[in-house]
N, C-alpha and C positions, 0 to 999 in steps of 0.2 A: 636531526631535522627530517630524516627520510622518513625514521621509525614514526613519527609523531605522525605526518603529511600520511602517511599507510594506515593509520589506526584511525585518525579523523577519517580517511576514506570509506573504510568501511564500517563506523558507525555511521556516517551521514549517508552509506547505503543502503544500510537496512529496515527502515520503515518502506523508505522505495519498492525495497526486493517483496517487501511481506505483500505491500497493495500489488506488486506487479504480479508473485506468483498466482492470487487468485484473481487478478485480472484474464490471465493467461487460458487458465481453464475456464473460465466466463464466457470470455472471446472464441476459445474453441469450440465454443457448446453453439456459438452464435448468436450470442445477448450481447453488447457495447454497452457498457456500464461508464456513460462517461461522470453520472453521480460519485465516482471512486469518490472525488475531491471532498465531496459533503459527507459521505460515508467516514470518513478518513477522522473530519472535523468532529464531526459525533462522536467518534470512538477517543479523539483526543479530550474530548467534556468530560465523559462520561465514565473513561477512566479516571480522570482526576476527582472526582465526584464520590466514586466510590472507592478511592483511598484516601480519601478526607475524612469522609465518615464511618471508616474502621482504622482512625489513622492509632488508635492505642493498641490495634494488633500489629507490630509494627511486621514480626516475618508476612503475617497473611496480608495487611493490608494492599501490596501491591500486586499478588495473583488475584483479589479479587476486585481491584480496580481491571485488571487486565481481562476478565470474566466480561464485566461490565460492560468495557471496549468492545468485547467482542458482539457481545450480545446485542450492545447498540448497531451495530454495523450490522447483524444479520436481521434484524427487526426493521432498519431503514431499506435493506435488497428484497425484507416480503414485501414491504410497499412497491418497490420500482417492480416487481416480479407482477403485483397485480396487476401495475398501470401496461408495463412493457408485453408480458408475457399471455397474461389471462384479457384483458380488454384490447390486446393489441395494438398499444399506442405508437407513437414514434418515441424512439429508445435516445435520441439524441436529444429532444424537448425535454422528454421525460428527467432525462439525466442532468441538464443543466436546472431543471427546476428544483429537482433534489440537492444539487449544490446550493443556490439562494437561500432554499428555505435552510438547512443547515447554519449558512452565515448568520440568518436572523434569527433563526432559534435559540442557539449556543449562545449567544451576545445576552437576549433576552434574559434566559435563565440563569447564567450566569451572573448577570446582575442582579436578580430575583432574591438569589441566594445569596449572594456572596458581596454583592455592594458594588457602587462603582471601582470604588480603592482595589477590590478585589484581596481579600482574606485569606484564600486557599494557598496561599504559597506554601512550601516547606509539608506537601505531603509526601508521605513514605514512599520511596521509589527504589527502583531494582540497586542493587550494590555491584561493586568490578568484582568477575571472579579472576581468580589466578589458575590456570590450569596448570598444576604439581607437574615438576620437569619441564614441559613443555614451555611455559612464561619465562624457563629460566635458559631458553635456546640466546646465545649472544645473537645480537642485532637485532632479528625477526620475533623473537619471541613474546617480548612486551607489545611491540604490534599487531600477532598473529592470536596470541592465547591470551588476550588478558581485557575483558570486555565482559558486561554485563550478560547474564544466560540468555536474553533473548536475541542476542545478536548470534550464540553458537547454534541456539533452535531454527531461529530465520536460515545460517547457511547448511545447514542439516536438511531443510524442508528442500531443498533444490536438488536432489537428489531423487529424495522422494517423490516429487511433481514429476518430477523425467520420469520414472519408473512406470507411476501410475497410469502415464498417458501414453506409454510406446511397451507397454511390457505386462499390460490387463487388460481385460475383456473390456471392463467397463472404461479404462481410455481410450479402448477402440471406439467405443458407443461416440463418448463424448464428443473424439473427433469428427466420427461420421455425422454426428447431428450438427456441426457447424459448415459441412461441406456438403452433405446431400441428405436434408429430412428425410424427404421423405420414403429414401432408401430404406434407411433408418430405422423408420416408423411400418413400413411395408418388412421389416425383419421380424417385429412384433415389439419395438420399443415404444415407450409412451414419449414422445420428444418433449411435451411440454411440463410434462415432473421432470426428466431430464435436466432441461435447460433451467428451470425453477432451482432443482435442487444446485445447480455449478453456481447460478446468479448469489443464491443465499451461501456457499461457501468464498465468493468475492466477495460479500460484504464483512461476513464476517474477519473476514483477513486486510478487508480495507480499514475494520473497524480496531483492530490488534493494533495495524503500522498507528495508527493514530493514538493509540493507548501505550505505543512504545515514545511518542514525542512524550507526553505529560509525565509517564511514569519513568522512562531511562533516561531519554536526553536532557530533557530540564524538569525539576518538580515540580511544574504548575502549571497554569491554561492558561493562555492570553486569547481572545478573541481572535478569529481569523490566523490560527499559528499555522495551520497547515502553509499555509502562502506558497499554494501552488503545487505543490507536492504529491497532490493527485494525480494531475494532469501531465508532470512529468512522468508519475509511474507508467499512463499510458503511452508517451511516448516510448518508454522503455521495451512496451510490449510490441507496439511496431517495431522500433532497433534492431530487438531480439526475434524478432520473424515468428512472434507467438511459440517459444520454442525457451523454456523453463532455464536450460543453462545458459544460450544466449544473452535470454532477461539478466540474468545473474551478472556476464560480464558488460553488460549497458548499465546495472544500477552501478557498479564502481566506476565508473566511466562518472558518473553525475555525482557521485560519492564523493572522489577527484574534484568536481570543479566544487561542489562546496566546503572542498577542507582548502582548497587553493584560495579563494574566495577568503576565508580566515587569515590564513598564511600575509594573502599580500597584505592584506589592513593594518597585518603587525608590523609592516617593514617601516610602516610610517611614509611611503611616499606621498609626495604632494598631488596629489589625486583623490577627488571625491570620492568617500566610500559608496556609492551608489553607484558607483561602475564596478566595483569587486562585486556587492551582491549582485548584479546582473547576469555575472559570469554562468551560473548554473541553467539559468533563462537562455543565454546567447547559445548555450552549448545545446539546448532542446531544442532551439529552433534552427540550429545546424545540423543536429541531426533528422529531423522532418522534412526539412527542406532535400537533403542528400539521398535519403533513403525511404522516405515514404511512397515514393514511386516505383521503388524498385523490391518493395517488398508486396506479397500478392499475401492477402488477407483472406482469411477463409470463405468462402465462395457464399454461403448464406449471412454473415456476420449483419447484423441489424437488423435483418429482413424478421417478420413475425411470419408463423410457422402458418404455411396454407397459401401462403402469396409469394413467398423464396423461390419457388421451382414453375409458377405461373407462365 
């Protein structure tokens, strides 16, 4: 029962982790990408999209569904980079309008293509690897090693993120450009490719977690699958105090409530299942409530670059 509740956890972590890492470096740059949610949704289409139609390569088709994903996701953060970063919009309008159009889009073309009934099911998606030795640890092992390769990349990358934002030049940059531009920019950086470039590497990672729902978790799209999952990532990023490993132990944390969330449905108590899915909701808004005040967010975050230090 543990091993099972622990591997549900952290697969229902890991699209979390993927939107939250480059949430993370977003936010540090000082862009609030709260379009994560729509980014997210994109990359879950458009993954599925293009491992439909290379679904007779069956090893390729779902790296370049996953291409796809990505690609969509960074092609929807040039849009919010124009609006938010280059015309200097409000980044919070901006970003819920990119969620809308997302829901309306994806529905649209989706049925375009694929009909109301929806066709696409049953395309090629990632397989469970067995990591040799390792999966064959008693208790932990089937929990710990034995999950599709994007779940060992996702906890791979969190290492990585730490690294690069506390231990490189260019992490220093990053941070300083969401704490003080125009230090920054008075150093001789260009803060607005800066911020551009972090903006387009959260989409692209918002657009992955999304291409890992359609391609790992279940093979297919349903309209609106994300349900929510963005918006958690960003809680996750508050949680974690914009700080890559923190993120990492807030997305099991919601990992947690939606493998529990499964768990209880199966015990069969006499209880609406509409309060078990709730559980990973109830736990978001327990966490913002507790901790959003007590977390101090980087000093330019949302602010467009020329009026942050005004």
């Amino acid at each position: 029962m543990f091993e099972d509740i622990l591997s549900a956890t952290i697969r229902g972590a890991t699209p979390l982790l993927l939107a939250a890492l480059g949430e993370v470096i977003s936010q540090r740059a000082g862009v609030l990408n709260i379009g994560i949610e729509g980014m997210m949704l994109i990359g879950a289409f458009f993954g599925m999209v293009g491992s439909f139609y290379t679904a007779e390569f069956v090893m390729i088709a779902p790296w370049f569904g996953l291409l796809m994903a990505g690609l969509s996701g960074l092609i929807a953060a040039a849009l919010f980079a124009l609006c938010a970063i280059k015309l200097r919009g409000d980044q919070v309008i901006i970003g819920t309008a990119m969620t809308l159009l997302a829901l309306g889009l994806t529905e649209v073309v989706y049925q375009r293509l694929f009909g109301i009934t929806g066709i696409a099911q049953g395309v090629p998606a990632f397989r469970q690897i067995d990591i040799p030795l390792l999966s064959e640890i008693p208790f932990l092992g089937q929990a710990l090693f034995s999950h599709n390769i994007l779940v060992f990349i996702t906890f791979l990358l969190v290492p990585c993120v730490y690294f690069f934002l506390y231990h490189t030049q260019q992490g220093l940059r990053v941070r300083a450009c969401g704490e003080h531009p125009r230090a920054i920019a008075a150093a001789g950086a260009n803060v607005l490719r800066l911020r551009t470039i972090c903006l387009l590497f959260a989409g692209a990672m918002a657009g992955i977690a999304g291409g890992y729902l359609s391609l790992a978790d279940v093979p297919y799209f349903t309209p609106g699958m994300t349900v929510g999952r963005g918006f958690i990532a960003l809680a996750i990023v508050i949680f974690g105090k914009w700080h890559p490993v923190k993120a990492c132990g807030a997305a099991l944390l919601f990992g947690l409530g939606s493998a529990l969330d499964a768990r209880f449905q199966a015990l069969g108590w006499d209880v609406p299942y509409q309060v078990f899915l709730m559980l990973p909701y109830v736990l978001c808004l327990a966490v913002l409530a507790g901790f959003v005040g007590r977390a101090e967010a980087p000093l330019a975050l949302g602010k467009p670059y020329g009026q942050s230090d005004e």
